[in-house]
C-alpha positions in Angstrom: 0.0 0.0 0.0 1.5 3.2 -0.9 1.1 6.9 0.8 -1.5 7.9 -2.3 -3.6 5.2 -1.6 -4.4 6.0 1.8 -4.4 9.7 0.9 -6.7 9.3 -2.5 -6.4 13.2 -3.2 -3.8 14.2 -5.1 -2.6 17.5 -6.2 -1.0 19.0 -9.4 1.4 17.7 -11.0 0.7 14.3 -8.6 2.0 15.4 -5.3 -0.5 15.8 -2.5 -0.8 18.3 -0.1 0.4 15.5 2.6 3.7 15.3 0.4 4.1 18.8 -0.1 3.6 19.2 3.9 6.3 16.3 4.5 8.8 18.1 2.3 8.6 21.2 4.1 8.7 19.0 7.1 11.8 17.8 5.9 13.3 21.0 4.9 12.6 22.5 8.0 14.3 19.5 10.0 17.5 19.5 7.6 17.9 23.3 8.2 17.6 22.1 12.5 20.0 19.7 11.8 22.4 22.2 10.6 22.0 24.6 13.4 22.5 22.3 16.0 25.3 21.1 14.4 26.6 24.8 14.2 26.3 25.3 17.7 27.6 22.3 18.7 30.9 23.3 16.6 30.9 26.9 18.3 30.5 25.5 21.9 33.6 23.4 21.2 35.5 25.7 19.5 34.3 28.6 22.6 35.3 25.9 25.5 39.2 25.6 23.5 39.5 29.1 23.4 38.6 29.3 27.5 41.2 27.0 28.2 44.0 28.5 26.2 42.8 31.6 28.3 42.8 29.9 31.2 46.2 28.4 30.6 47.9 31.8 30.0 46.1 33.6 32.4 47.9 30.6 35.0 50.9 31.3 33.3 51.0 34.9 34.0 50.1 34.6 37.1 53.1 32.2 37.5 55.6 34.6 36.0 54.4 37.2 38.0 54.3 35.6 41.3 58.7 34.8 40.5 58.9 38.5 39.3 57.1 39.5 42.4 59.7 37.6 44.4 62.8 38.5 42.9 62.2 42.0 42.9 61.1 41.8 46.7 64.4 40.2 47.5 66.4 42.8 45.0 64.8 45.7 47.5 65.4 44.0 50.5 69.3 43.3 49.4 69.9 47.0 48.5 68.0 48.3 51.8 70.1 45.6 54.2 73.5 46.9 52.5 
């Protein structure tokens, strides 16, 4: 049994209403797909970029903690003598 069967009605050209409703259907789940998938890609790509910043942002904090240090112990050295 096929989908005009059941249906009976059928439009120009041979397509039914039904049909022509499915294919929008269809187009409107393909263009869904493609946004998720979008999104999906730009969450990934958004959490990378948080951890590079995260990694430099340890980093500098790092570097700046030894500079910190160093130049702590430079002005104690030249206060002591």
């Amino acid at each position: 049994m096929k989908l005009d069967d059941v249906i009976g009605d059928t439009g120009v050209g041979g397509v039914t209403s039904l049909q022509m409703q499915l294919a929008a259907i269809l187009a409107e789940l393909r263009l869904l797909t493609v946004k998720v998938k979008e999104d999906t890609r730009d969450k990934r790509v958004a959490g990378e970029w948080k951890f590079m910043a995260m990694v430099i942002d340890r980093l500098c904090f790092y570097i700046f903690i030894v500079l910190f240090f160093v130049a702590t112990l430079v002005v104690f050295r030249h206060q002591l003598f």
